[in-house]
mmCIF file of the N, C-alpha and C atoms, coordinates in Angstrom:
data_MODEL
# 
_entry.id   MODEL 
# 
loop_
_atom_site.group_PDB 
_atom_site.id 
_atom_site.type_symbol 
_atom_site.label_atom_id 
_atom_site.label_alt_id 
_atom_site.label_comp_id 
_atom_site.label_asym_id 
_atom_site.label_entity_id 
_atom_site.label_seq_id 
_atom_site.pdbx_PDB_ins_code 
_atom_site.Cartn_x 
_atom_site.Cartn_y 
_atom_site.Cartn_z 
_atom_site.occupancy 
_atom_site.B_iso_or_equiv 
_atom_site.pdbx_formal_charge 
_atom_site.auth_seq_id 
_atom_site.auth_comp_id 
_atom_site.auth_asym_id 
_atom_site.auth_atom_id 
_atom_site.pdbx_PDB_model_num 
ATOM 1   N N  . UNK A 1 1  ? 20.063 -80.832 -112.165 1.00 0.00 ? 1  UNK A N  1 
ATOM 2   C CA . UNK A 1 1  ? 19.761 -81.761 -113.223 1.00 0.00 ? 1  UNK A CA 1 
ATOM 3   C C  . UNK A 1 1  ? 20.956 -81.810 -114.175 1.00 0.00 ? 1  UNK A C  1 
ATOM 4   N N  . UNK A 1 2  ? 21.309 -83.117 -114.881 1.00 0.00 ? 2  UNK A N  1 
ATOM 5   C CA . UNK A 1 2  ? 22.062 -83.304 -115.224 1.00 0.00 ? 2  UNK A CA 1 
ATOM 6   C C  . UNK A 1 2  ? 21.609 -82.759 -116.870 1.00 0.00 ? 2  UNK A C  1 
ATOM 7   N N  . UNK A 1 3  ? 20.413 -82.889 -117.183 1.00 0.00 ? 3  UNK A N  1 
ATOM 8   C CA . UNK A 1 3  ? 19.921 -82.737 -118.512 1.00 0.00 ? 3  UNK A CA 1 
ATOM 9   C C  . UNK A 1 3  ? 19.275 -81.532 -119.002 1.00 0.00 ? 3  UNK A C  1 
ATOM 10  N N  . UNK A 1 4  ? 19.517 -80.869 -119.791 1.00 0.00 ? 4  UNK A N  1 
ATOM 11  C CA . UNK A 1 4  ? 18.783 -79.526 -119.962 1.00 0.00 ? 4  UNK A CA 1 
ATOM 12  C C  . UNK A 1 4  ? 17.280 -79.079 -120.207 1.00 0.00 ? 4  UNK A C  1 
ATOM 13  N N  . UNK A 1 5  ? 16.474 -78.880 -119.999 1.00 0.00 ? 5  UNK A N  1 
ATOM 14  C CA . UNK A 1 5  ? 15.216 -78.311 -120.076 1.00 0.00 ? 5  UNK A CA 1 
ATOM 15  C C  . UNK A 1 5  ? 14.904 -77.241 -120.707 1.00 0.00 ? 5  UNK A C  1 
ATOM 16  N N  . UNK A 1 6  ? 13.728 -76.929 -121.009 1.00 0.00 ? 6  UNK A N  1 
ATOM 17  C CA . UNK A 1 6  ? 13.361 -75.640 -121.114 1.00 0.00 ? 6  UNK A CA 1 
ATOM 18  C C  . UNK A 1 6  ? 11.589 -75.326 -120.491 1.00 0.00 ? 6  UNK A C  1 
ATOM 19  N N  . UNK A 1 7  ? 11.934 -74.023 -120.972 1.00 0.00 ? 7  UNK A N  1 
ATOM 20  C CA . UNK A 1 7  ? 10.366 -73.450 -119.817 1.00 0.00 ? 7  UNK A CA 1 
ATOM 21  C C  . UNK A 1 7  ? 9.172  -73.919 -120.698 1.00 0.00 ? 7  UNK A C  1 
ATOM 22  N N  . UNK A 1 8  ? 8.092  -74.212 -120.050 1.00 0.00 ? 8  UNK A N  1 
ATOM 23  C CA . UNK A 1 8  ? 7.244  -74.757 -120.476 1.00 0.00 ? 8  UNK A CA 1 
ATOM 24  C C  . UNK A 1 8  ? 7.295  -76.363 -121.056 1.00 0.00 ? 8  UNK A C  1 
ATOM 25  N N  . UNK A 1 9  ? 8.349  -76.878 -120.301 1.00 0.00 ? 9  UNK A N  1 
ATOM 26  C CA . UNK A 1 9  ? 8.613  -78.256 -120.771 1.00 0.00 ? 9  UNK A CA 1 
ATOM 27  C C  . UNK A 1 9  ? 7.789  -78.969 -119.913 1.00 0.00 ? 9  UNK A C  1 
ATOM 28  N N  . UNK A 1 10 ? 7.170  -80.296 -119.843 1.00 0.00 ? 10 UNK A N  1 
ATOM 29  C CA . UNK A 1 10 ? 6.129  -80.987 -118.769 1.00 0.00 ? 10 UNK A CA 1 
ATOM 30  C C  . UNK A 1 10 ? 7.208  -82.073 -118.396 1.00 0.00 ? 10 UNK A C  1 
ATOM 31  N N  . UNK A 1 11 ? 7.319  -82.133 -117.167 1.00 0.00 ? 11 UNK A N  1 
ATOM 32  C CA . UNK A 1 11 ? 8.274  -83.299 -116.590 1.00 0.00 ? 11 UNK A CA 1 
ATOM 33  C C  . UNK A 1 11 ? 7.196  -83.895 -115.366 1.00 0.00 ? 11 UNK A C  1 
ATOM 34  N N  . UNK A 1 12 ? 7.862  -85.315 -115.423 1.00 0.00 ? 12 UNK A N  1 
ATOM 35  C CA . UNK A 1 12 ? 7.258  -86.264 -114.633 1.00 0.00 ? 12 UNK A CA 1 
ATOM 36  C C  . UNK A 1 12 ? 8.520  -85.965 -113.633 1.00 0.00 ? 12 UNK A C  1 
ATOM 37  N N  . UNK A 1 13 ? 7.859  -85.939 -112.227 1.00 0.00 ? 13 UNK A N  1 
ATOM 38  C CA . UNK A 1 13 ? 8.643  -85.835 -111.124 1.00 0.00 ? 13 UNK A CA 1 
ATOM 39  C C  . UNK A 1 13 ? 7.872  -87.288 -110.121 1.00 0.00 ? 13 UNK A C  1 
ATOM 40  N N  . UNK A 1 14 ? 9.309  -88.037 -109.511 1.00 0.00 ? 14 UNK A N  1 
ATOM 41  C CA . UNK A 1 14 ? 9.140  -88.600 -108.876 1.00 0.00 ? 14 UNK A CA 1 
ATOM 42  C C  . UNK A 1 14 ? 9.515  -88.893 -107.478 1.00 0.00 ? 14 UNK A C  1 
ATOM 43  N N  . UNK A 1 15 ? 8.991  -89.085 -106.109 1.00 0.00 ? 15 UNK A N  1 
ATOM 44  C CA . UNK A 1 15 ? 9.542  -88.757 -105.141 1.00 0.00 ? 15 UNK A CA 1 
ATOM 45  C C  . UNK A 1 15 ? 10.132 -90.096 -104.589 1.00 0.00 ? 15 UNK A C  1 
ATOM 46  N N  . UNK A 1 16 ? 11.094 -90.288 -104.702 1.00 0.00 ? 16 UNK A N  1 
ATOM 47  C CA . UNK A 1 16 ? 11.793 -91.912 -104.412 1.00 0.00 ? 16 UNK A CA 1 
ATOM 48  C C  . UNK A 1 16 ? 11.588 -92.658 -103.494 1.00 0.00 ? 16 UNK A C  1 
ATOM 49  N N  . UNK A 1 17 ? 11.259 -91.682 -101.816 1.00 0.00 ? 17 UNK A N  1 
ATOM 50  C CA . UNK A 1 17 ? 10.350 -92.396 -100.833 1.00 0.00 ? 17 UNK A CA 1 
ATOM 51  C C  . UNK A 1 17 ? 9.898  -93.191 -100.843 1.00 0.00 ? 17 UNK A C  1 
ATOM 52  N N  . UNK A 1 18 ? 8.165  -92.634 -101.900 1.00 0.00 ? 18 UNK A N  1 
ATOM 53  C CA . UNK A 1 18 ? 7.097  -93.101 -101.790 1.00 0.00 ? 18 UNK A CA 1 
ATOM 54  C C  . UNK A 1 18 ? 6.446  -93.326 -102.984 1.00 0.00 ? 18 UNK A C  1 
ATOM 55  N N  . UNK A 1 19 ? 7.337  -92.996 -103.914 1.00 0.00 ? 19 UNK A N  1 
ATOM 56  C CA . UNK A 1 19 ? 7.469  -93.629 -104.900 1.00 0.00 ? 19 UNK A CA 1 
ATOM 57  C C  . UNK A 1 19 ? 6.178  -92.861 -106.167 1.00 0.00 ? 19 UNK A C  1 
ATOM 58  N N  . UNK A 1 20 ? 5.344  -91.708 -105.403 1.00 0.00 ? 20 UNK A N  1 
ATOM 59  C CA . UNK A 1 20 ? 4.570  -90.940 -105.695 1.00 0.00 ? 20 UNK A CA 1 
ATOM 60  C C  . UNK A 1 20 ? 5.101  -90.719 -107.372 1.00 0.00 ? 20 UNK A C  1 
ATOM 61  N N  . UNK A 1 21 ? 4.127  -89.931 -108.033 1.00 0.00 ? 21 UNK A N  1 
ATOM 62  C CA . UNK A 1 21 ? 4.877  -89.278 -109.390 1.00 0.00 ? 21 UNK A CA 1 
ATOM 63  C C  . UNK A 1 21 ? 3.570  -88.049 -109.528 1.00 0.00 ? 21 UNK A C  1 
ATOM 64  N N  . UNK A 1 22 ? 3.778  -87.139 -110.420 1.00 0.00 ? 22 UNK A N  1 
ATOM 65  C CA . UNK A 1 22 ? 3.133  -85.815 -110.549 1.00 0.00 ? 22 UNK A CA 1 
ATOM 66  C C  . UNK A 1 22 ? 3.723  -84.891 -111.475 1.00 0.00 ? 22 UNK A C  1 
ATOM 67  N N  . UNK A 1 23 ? 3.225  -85.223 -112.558 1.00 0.00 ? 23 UNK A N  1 
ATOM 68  C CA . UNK A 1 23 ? 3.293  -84.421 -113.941 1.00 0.00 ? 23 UNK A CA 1 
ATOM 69  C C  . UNK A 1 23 ? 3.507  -82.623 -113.165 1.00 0.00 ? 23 UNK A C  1 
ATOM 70  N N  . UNK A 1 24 ? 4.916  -81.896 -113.749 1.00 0.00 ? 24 UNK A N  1 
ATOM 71  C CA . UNK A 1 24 ? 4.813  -80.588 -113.433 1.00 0.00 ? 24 UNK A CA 1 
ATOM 72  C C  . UNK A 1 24 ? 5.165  -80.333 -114.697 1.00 0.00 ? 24 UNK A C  1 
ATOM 73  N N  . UNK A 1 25 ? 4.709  -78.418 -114.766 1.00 0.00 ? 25 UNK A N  1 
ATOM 74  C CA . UNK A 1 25 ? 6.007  -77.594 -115.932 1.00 0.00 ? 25 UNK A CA 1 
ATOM 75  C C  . UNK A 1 25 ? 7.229  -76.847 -115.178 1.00 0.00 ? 25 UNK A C  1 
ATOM 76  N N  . UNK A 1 26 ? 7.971  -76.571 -115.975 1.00 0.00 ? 26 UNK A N  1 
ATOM 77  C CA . UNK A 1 26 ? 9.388  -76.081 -116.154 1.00 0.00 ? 26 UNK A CA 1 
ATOM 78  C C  . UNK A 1 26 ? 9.050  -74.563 -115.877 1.00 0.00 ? 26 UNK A C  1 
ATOM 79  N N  . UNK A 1 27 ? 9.205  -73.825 -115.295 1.00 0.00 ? 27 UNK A N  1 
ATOM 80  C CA . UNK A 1 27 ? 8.974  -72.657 -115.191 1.00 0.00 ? 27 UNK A CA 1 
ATOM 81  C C  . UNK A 1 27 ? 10.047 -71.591 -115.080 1.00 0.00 ? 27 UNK A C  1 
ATOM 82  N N  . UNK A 1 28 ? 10.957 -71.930 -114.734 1.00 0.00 ? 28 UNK A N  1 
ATOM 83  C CA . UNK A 1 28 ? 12.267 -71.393 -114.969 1.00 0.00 ? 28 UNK A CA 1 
ATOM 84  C C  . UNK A 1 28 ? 13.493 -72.521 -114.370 1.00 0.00 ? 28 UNK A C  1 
ATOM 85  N N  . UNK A 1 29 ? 14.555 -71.484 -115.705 1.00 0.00 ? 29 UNK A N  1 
ATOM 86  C CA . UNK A 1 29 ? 15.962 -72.363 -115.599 1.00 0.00 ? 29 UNK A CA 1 
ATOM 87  C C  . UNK A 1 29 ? 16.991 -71.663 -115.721 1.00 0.00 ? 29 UNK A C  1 
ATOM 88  N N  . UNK A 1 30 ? 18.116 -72.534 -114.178 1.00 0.00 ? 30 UNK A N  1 
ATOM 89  C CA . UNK A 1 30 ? 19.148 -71.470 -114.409 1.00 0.00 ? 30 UNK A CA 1 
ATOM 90  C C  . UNK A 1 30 ? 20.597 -72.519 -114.603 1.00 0.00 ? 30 UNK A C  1 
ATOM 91  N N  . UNK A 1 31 ? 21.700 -72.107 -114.774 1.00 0.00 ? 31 UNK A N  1 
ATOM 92  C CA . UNK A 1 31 ? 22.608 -72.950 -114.686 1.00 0.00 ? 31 UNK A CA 1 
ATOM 93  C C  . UNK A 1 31 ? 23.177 -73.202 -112.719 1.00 0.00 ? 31 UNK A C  1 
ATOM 94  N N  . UNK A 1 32 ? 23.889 -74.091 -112.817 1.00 0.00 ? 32 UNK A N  1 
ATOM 95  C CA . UNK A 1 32 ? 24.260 -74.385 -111.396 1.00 0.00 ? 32 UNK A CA 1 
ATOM 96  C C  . UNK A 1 32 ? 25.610 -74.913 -111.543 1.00 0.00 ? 32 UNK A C  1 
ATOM 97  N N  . UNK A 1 33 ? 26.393 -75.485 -110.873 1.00 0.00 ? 33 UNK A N  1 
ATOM 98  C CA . UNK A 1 33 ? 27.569 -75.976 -110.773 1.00 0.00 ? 33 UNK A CA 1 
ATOM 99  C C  . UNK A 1 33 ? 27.754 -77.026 -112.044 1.00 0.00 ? 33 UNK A C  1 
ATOM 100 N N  . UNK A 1 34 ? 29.127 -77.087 -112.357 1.00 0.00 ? 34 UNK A N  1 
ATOM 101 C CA . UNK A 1 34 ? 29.787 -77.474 -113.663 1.00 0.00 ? 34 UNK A CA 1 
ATOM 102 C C  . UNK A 1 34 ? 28.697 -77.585 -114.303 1.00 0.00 ? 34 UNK A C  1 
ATOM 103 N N  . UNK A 1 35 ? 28.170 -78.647 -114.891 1.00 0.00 ? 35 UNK A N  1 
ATOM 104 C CA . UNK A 1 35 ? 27.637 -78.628 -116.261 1.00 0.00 ? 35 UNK A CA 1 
ATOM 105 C C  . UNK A 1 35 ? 25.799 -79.340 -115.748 1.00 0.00 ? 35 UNK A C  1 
ATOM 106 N N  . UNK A 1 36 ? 25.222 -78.617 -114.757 1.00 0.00 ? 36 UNK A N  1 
ATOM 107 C CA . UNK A 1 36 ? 24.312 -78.947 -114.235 1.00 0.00 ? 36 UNK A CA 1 
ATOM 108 C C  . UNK A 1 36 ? 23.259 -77.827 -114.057 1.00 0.00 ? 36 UNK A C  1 
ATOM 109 N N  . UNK A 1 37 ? 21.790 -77.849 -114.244 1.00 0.00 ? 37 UNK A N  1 
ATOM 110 C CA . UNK A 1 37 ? 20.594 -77.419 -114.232 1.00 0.00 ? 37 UNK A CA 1 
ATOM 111 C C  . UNK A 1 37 ? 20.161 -77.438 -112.821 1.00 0.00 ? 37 UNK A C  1 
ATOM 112 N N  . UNK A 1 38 ? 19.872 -75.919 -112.961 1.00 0.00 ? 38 UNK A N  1 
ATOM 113 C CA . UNK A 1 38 ? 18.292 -75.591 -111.467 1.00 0.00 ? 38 UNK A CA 1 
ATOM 114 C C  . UNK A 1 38 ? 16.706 -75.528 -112.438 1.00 0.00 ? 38 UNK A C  1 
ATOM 115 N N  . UNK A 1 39 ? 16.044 -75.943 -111.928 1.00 0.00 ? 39 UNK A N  1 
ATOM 116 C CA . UNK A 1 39 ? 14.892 -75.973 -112.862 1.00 0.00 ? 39 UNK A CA 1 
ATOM 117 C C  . UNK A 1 39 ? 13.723 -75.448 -111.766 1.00 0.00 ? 39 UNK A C  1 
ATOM 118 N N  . UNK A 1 40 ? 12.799 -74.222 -112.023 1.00 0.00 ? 40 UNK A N  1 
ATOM 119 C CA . UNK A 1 40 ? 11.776 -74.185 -111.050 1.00 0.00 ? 40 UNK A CA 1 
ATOM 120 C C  . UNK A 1 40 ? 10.687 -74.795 -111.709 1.00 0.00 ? 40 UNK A C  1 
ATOM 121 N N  . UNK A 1 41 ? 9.775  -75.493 -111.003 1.00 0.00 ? 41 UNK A N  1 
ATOM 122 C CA . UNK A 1 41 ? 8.784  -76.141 -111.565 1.00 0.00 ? 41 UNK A CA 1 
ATOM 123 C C  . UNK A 1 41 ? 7.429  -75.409 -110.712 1.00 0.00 ? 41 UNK A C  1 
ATOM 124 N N  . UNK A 1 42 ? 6.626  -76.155 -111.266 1.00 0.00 ? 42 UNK A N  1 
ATOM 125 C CA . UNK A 1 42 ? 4.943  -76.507 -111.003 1.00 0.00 ? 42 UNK A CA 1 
ATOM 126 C C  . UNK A 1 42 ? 4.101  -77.377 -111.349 1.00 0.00 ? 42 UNK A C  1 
ATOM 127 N N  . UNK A 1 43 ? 3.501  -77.797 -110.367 1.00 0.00 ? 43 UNK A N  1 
ATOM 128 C CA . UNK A 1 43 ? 2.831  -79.173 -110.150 1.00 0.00 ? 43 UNK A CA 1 
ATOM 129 C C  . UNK A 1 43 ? 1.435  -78.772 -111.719 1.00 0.00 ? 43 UNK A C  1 
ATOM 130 N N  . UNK A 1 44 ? 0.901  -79.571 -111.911 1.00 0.00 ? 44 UNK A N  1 
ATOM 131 C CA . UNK A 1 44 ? -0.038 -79.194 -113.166 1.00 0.00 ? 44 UNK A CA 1 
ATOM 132 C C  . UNK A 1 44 ? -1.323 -79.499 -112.387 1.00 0.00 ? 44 UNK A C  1 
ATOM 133 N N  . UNK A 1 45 ? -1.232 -80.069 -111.306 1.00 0.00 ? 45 UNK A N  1 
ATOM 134 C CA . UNK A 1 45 ? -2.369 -80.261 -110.321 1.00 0.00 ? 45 UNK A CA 1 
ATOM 135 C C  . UNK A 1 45 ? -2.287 -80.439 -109.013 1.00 0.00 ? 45 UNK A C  1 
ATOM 136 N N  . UNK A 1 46 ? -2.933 -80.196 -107.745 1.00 0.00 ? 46 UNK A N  1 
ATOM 137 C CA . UNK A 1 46 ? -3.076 -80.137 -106.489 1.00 0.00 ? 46 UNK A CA 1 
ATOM 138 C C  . UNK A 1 46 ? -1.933 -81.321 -106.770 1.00 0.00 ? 46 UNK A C  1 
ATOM 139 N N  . UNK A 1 47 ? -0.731 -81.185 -105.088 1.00 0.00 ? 47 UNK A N  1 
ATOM 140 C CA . UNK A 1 47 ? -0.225 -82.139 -104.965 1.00 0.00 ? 47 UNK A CA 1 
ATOM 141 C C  . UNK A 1 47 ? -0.086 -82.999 -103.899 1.00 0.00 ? 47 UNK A C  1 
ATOM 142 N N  . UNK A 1 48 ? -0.806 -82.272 -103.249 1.00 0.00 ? 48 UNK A N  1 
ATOM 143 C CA . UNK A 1 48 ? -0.961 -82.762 -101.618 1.00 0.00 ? 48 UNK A CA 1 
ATOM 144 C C  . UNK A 1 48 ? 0.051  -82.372 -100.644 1.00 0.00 ? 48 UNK A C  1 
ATOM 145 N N  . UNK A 1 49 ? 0.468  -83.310 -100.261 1.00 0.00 ? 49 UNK A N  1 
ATOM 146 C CA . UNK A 1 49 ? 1.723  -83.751 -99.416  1.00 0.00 ? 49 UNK A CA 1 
ATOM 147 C C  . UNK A 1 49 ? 3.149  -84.636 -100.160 1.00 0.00 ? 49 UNK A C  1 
ATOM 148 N N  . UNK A 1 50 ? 3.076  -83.703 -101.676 1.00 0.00 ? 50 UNK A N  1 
ATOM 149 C CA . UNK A 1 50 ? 3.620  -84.579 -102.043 1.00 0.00 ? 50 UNK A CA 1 
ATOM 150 C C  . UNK A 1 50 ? 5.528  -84.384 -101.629 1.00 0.00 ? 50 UNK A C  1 
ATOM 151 N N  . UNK A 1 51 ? 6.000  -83.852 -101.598 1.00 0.00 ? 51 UNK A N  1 
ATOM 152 C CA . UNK A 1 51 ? 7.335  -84.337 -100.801 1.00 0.00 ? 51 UNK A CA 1 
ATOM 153 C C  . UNK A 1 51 ? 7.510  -84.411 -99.090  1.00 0.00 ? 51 UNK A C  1 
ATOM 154 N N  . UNK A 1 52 ? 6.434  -84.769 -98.354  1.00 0.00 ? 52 UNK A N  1 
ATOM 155 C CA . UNK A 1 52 ? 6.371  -85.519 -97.628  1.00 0.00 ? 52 UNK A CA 1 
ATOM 156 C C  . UNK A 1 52 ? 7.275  -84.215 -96.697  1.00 0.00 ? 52 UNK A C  1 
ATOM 157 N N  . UNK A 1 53 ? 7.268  -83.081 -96.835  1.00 0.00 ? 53 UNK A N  1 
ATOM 158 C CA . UNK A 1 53 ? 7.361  -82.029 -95.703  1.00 0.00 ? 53 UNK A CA 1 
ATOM 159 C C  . UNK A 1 53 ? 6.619  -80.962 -95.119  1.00 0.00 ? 53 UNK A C  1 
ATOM 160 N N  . UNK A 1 54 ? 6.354  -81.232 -93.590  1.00 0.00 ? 54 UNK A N  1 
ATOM 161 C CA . UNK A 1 54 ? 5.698  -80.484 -92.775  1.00 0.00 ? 54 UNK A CA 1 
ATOM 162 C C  . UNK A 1 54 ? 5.932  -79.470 -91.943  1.00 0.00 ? 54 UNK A C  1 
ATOM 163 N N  . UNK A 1 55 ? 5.576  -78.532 -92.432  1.00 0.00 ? 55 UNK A N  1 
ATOM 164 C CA . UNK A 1 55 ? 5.550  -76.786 -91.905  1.00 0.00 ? 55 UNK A CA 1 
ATOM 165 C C  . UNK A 1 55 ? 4.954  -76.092 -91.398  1.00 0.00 ? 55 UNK A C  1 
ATOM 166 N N  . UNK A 1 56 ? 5.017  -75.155 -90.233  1.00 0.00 ? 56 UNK A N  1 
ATOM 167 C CA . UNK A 1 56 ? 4.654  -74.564 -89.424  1.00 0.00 ? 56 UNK A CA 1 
ATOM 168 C C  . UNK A 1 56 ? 3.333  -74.112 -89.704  1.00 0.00 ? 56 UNK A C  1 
ATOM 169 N N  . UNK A 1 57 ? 2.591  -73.454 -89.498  1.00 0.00 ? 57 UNK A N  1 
ATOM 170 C CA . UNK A 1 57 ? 1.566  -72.364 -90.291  1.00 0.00 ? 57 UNK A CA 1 
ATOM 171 C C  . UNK A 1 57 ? 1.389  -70.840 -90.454  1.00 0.00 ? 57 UNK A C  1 
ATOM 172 N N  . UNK A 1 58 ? 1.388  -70.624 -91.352  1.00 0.00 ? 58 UNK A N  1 
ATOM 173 C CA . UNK A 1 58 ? 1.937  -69.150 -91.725  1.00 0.00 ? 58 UNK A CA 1 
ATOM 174 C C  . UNK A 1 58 ? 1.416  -68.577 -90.164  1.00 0.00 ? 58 UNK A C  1 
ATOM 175 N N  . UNK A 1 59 ? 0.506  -68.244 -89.679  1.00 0.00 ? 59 UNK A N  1 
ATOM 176 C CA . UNK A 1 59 ? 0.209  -67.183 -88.672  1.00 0.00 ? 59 UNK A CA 1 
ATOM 177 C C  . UNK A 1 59 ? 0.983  -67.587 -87.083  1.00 0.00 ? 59 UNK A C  1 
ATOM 178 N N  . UNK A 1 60 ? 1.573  -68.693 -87.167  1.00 0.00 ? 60 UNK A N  1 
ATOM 179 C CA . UNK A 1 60 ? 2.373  -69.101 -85.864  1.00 0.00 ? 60 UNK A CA 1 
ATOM 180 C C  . UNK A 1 60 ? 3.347  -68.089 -85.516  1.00 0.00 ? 60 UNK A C  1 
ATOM 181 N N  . UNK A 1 61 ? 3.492  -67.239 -84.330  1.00 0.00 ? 61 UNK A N  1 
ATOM 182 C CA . UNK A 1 61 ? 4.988  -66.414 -84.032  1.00 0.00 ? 61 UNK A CA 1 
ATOM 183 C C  . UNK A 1 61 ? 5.699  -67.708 -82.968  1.00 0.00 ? 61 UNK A C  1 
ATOM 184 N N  . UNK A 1 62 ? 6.727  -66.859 -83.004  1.00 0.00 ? 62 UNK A N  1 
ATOM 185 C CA . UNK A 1 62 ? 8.539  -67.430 -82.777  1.00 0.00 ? 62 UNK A CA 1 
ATOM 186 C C  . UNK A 1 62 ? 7.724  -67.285 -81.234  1.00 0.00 ? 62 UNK A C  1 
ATOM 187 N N  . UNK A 1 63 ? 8.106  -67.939 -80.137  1.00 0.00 ? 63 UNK A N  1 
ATOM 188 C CA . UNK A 1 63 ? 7.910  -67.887 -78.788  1.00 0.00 ? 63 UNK A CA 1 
ATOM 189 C C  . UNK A 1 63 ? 8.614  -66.799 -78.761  1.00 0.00 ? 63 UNK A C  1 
ATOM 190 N N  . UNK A 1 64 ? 8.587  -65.845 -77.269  1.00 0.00 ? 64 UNK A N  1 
ATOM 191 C CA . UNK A 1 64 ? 8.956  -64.847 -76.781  1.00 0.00 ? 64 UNK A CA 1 
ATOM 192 C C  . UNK A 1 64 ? 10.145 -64.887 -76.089  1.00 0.00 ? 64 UNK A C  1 
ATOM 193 N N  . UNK A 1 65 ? 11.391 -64.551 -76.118  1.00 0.00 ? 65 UNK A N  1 
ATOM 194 C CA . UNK A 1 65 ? 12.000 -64.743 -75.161  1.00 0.00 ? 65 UNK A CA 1 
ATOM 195 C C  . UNK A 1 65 ? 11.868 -63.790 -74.046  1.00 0.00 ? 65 UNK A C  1 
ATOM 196 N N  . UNK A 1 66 ? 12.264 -65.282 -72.993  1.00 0.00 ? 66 UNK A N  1 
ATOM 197 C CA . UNK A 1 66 ? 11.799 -63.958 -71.101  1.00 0.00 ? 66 UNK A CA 1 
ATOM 198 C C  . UNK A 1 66 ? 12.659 -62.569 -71.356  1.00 0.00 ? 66 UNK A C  1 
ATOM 199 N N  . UNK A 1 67 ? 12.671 -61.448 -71.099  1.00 0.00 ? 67 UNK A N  1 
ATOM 200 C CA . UNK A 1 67 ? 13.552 -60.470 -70.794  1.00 0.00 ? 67 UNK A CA 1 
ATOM 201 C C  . UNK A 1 67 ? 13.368 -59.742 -69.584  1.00 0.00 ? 67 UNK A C  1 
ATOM 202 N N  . UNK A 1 68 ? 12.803 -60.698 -69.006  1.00 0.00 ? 68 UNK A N  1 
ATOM 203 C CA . UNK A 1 68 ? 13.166 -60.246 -67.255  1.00 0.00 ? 68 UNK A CA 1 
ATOM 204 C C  . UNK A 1 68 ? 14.094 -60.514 -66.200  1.00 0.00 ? 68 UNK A C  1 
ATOM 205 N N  . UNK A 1 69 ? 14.799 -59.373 -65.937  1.00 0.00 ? 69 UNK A N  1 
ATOM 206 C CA . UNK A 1 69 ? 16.344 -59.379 -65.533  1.00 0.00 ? 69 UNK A CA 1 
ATOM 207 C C  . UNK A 1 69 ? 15.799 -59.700 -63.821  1.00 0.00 ? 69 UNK A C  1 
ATOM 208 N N  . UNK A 1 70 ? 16.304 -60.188 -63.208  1.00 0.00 ? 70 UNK A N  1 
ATOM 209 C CA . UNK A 1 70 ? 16.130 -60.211 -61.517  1.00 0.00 ? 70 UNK A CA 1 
ATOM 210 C C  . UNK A 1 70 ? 17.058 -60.011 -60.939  1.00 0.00 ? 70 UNK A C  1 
# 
């Protein structure tokens, strides 16, 4: 972020896609490259699917690889 924040600040986040929006807070802030903000947030309510990425499910394992030599 180009603009500074602070914790407990309420920001409107918008996902440009889909054009979604979802009030979060500021939960922590750190600095990042030249004169730019990392900001951790939280949604202030359920968000669904809101950035539109889909992930494995926690209890899935990695396939096995064969280790049978012939």
């Amino acid at each position: 972020m180009a603009g500074a924040v602070t914790v407990g600040q309420v920001l409107r986040i918008i996902n440009r896609n889909t054009r979604e929006h979802q009030d979060c807070r500021v939960v922590n802030v750190e600095s990042a490259e030249g004169s730019k903000w990392a900001a951790g947030i939280e949604f202030l309510e359920p968000a669904g699917n809101f950035w539109q990425i889909s992930f494995p499910p926690a209890n899935v394992r990695p396939a096995e690889e064969n280790c049978n030599s012939n």
